[in-house]
N, C-alpha and C positions, 0 to 999 in steps of 0.2 A: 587522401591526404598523405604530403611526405611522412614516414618514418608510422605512418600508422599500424597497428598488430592486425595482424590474418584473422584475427578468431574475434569476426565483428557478426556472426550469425545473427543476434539479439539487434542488431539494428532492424533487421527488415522481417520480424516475431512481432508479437505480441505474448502477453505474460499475464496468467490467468491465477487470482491468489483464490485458494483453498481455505478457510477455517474450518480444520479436521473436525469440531467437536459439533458441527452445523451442515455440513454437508450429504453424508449419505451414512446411517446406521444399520450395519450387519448383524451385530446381533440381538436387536432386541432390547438393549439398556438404553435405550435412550438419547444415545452420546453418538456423535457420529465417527467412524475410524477408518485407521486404512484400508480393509479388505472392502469398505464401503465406498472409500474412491478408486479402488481397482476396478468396481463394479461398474461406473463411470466411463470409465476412461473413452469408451467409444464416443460418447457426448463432446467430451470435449475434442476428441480427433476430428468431427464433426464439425465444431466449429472452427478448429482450423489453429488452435494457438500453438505453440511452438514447445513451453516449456510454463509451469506449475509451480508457483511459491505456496509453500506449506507453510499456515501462521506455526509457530514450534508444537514439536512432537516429541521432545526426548524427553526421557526421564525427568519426572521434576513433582515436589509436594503439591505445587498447583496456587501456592502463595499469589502469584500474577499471571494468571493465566500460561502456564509453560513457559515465562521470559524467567523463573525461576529454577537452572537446571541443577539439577541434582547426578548426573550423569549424560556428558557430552555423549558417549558410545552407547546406548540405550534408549527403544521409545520406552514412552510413557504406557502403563498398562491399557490405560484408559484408551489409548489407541491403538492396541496389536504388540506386536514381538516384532524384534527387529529381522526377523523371516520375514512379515508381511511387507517392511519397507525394503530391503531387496527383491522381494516379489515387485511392489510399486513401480522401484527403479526397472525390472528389468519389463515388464509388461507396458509402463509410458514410453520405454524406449521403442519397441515394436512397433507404436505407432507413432514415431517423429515426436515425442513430447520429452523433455528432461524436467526433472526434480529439484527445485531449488530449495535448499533446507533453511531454516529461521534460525543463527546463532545468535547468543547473546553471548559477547568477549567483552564486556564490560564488568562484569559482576556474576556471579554465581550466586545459587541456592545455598544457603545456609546449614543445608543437609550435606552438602555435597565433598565428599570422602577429602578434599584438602582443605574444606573450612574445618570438620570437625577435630584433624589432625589441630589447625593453625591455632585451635585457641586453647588446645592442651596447656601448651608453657611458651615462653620468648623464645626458647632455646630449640622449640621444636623446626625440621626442618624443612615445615610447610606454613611456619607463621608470617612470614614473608610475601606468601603469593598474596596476603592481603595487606590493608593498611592502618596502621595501627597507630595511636597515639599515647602516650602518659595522660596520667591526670586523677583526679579522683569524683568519686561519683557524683553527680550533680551537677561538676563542672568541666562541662565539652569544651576539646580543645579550642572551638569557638563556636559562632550562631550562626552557622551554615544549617541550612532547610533543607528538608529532601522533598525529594519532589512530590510526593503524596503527604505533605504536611509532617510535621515534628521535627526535632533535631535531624541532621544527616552523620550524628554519630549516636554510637551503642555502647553503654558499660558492659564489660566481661569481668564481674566481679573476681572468678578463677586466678585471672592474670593481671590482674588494676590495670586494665586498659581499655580504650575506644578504641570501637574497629570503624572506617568509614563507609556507610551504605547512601546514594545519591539516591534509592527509590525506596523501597519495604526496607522495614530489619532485618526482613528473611532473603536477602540482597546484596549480601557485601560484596564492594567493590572489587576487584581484581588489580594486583600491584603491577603493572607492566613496564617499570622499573627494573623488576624480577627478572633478568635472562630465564631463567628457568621456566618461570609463568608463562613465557613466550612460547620456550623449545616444547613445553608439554600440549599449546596450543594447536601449534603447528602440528606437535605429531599427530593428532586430534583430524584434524581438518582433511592434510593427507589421507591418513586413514577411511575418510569416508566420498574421498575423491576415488581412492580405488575402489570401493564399493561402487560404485560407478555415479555419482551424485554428480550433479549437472550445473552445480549452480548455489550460492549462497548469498541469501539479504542477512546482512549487517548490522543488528539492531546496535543502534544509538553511538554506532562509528565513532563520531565525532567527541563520544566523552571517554575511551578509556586513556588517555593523557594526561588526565586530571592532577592537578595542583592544590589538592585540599585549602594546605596552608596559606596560599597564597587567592584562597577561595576560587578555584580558576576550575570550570568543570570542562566546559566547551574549546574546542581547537589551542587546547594545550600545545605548547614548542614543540613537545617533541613528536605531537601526531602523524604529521607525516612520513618522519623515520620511519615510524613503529609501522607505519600502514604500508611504506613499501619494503618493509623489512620483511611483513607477514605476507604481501604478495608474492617476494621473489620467495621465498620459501614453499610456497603453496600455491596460489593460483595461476601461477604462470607457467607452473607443469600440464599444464590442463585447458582445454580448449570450453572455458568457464563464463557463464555470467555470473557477476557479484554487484552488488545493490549495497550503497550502504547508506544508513538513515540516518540524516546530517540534520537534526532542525537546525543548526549554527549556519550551514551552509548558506553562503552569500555571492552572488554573482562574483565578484572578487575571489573565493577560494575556492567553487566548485569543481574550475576548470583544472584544479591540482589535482583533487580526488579521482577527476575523470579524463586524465589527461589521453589524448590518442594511444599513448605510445605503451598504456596498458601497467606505467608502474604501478599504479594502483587499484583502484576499481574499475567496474565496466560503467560503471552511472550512478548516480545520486538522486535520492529522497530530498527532495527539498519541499516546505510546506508554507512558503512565502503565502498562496491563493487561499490555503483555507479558513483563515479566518476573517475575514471580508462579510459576513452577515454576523456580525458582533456588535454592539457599543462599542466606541473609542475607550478605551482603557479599562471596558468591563473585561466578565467571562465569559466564554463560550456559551453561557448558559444566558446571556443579555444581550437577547433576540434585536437586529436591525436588517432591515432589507438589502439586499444585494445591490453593488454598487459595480453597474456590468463596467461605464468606465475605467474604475478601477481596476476591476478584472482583468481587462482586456493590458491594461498597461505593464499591469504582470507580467502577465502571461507571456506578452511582445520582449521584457525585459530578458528574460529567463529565455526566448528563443534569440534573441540576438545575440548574449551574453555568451551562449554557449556552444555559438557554430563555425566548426570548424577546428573546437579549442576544449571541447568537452561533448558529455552526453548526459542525458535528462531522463528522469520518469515522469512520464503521463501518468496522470489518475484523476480522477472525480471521488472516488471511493475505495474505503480498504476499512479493513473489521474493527477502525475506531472511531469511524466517521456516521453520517447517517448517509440514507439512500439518497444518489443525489438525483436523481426524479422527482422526489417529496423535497427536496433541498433546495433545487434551482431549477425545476422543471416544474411540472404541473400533474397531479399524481391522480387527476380525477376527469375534467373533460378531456386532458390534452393528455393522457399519459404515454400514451405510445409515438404521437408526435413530437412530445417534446423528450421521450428519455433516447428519440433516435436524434432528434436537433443532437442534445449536447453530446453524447458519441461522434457526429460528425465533428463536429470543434475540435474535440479531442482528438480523434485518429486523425486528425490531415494537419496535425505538426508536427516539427520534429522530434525526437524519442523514442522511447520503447513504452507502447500505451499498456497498462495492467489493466485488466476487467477482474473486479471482484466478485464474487460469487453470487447470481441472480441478478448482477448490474445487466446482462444479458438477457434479460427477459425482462426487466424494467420493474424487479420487486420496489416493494415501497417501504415505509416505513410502518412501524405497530404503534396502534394506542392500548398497553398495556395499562392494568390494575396495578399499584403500588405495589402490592404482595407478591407479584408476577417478576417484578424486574429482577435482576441477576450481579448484574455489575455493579462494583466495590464505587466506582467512581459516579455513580449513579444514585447509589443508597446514600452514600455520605452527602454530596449534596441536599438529595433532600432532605434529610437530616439538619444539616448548617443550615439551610435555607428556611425552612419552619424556626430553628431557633432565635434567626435574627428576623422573625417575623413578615415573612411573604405569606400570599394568601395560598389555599391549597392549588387554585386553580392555575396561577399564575406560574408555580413550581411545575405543575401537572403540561402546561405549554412546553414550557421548556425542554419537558422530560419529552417528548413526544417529536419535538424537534431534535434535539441534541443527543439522547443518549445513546452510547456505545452498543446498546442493544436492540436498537433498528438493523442494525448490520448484523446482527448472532442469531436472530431468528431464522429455522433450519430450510433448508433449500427447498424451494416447491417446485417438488417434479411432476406431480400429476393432481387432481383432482378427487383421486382417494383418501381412507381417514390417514393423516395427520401427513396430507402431501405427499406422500410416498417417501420420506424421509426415513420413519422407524414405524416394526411393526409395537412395539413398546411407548414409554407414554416420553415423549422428547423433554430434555432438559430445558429444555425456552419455549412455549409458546411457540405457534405456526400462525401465522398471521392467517387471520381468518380470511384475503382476498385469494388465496391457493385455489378456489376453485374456478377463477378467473382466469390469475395468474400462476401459469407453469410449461414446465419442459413442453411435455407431453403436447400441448395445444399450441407449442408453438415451431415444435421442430419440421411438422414439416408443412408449416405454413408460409408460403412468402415473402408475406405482407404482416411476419410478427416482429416485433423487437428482435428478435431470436437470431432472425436471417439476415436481418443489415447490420449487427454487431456480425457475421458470419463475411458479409461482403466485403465490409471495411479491414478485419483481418487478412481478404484473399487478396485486396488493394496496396494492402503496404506489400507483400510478397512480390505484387508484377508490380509496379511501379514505383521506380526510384527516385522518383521525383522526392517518395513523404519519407524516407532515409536523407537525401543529402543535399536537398534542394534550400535556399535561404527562405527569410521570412518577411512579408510587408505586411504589417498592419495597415488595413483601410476604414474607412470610414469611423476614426480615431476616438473623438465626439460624439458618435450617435447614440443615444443613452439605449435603442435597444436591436440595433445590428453589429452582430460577430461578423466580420470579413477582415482573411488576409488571400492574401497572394505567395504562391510557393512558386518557386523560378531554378531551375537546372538546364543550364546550355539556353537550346530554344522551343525550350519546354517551361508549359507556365499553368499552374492549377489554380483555381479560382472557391475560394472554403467560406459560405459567405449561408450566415444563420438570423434568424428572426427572432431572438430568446428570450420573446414575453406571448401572449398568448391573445393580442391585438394585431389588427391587418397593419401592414407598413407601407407606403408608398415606395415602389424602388425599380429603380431600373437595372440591368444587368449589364457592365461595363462593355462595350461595343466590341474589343478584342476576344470576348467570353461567348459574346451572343449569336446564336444560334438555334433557333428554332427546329430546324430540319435536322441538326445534329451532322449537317454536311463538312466537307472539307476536314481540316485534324481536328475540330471542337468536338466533344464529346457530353456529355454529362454521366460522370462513373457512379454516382448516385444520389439520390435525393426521395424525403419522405414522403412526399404527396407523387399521386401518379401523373401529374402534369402540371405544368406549369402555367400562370395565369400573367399576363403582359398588366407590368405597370407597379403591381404589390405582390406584398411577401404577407401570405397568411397565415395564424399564426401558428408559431414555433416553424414554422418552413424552414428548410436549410438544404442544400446537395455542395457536392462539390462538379468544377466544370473542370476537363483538361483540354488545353491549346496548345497545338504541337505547331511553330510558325514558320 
């Protein structure tokens, strides 16, 4: 594309997210850490991904899981010394993989050496980096919510004032009004660019613009200044991918955030698809079946919208979601066929696909004990949800589907006690199907999940069709066939899935069809080992290429 930036490496990668405290344990406590995804790293060179997002690692009390940092230049104890994460950077680099780090530039830790200064006195001259209102106790500048419930303001009896926090109290927002706030950001960022860091996801981009008073959190006026203010400053020195998590994002503003020409980010979070197996106007926790229609129109939206004019994250899963094999796939007869169906969907569009940790191996979800569970937003529901009187069982569904802690259960590598994760007793639960499902049994298998998430990565690298090629949705209506068509020059790939677990009548469009695999048709992969004239079995899915 005219005027596009050089440093598009992340289109034709794949991007493999980490949750440090779940993945591999070195010593023993329980908690998994960096020296435990050093230990790794061949695994994933193995599969073939390109570059590594870290859920956060830096210093922080732990309020919100590390979205609460208490020191931007610092990990967290709980996961190594910041030796071990220069060790990381320089060892993922040996084998082709960069480091993408998890900032939060909206809000900081309540710990964190310029709140404690800020709320000394008015006079102090760190009280600014936040935001503050008059008023007196009881009554908040107004009845603005945060996002985990309560007011989104805090008395600071000290100095008779509210500071404003959009999530915890141990939260407050960050004033980026503040030049200063900014120039400290930036030196911040820098700083761990020449540490040699490859890469940073964005948490919640789209709210540090915010307009308290005029109740405005999301795509604030001045956001994009601010965004390409902090880019030319920082990630444009640097041959960088950045990620930023937009829920606001809307086919209309995407293509700002993600424009070619690299003023700002390299791609957008956007989460239009995930809530599509919800109640109309319920919560995530008010269970309805998938409505692939809709899916599908999505999905077509978000690839039309953005080609040519922007770029996109792929995902099914990331550490707040459940496993989507147990979500939209089938996690018991069909699990290997269908956690490779929906992988194919995924990797044969356009974007940059994220596999989250075990979505490669087709973990599932846990049926945990109440007393088992972990997560804040997990407990409190069930909490709420018994007081306004649901039954336990009913709560107990939900929790089994939905919560944040099907995705935090620690990685199964092998077959030994507690998965090969920790020789210590692990922080969550190991899903007790590890000795099915893991590394070990499936690396160097085939015909495992393992291998066709391996193929579909080594696919976007040779062929540029699923980089830069457009997108046709087919078969628009069918309530249970995925197909589109991807087209560059006279080149045309054919991505066409089954995603219910009943046989389909279907034929394969006459330009595609090839049985012999003669002439340029090809078929670069598919789940079953042959194909069967007339139907699509279920969850069946491959992609074909037509070179014409």
């Amino acid at each position: 594309m005219e005027g596009e930036r050089k440093q598009d490496w992340w289109k034709n990668t794949v991007v493999y997210q980490i949750y440090p405290r779940s993945f591999q344990d070195s010593n023993g406590d329980g908690i998994g850490d960096l020296p435990g995804i050093v230990s790794r790293l061949d695994y994933l060179k193995e599969l073939g991904i390109g570059a590594v997002w870290l859920s956060p690692v830096c210093r922080s009390p732990q309020a919100d899981n590390g979205y609460d940092i208490s020191d931007y230049q610092d990990i967290d104890p709980l996961f190594g010394t910041l030796g071990d994460m220069d060790t990381l950077i320089k060892e993922a680099e040996k084998r082709g993989i960069r480091i993408i780090l998890d900032l939060v530039l909206n809000h900081s830790s309540n710990q964190h050496p310029w709140f404690l200064e800020a709320k000394k006195s008015k006079e102090n001259p760190y009280h600014d980096y936040y935001i503050w209102r008059d008023g007196k106790e009881g009554c908040p500048p107004n009845d603005m919510r945060g996002v985990f419930g309560g007011s989104a303001w805090e008395w600071v009896p000290e100095i008779g004032q509210y500071y404003f926090h959009q999530f915890t109290v141990e939260q407050p927002d960050l004033n980026w009004e503040n030049p200063r706030v900014r120039e400290d950001i930036y030196k911040m960022i820098n700083w761990w660019m020449d540490r040699g860091i490859g890469g940073f996801r964005l948490d919640v981009l789209d709210q540090i613009a915010k307009e308290p008073d005029k109740k405005i959190t999301r795509n604030g006026p001045m956001l994009h200044t601010y965004i390409k203010e902090l880019s030319s400053r920082t990630f444009q020195r640097g041959d960088l991918i950045t990620v930023g998590e937009a829920w606001g994002a809307t086919i209309e503003n995407a293509p700002v955030y993600s424009n070619p020409d690299g003023s700002e980010v390299s791609m957008v979070f956007q989460f239009e698809h995930i809530n599509l197996d919800q109640q109309p106007d319920g919560e995530k926790w008010d269970l309805a079946p998938l409505d692939l229609v809709k899916l599908k129109a999505i999905l077509e939206k978000w690839q039309k919208g953005l080609y040519q004019k922007g770029w996109n994250s792929l995902f099914w899963d990331n550490h707040d979601l459940p496993r989507i094999v147990s979500r939209w796939g089938n996690d018991k007869e069909y699990r290997t066929e269908s956690a490779k169906m929906l992988a194919t969907i995924l990797h044969g569009m356009q974007g940059t696909p994220y596999i989250y940790q075990g979505e490669e191996l087709g973990m599932t979800n846990v049926k945990l004990s109440m007393e088992q569970y972990q997560d804040v937003e997990t407990l409190n529901m069930y909490k709420e949800r018994k007081e306004r009187g649901y039954s336990t069982e009913s709560i107990m569904q939900s929790l089994y589907a939905k919560s944040r802690d099907n995705a935090r259960t620690p990685m199964q590598w092998d077959d030994s006690e507690n998965a090969g994760f920790t020789a210590g007793t692990p922080w969550l639960p190991v899903n007790p199907n590890y000795i099915e499902i893991n590394a070990a049994s499936q690396t160097g298998d085939p015909d495992s999940v393992f291998s066709y998430y391996k193929t579909l990565v080594g696919l976007r690298k040779e062929y540029e069709i699923l980089a830069e090629g457009d997108f046709q949705l087919i078969y628009r209506e069918d309530p249970d066939i995925f197909a589109y068509v991807r087209t560059l020059g006279n080149q045309k790939l054919l991505v066409l899935a089954n995603f219910h677990g009943t046989k389909v009548p279907f034929t394969v469009p006459a330009e595609f069809d090839s049985q012999g695999e003669k002439g340029g048709i090809r078929t670069l992969i598919r789940n079953y080992p042959d194909r069967e004239p007339g139907i699509l079995r279920p969850y069946e899915a491959f992609m074909i290429f037509a070179e014409l």
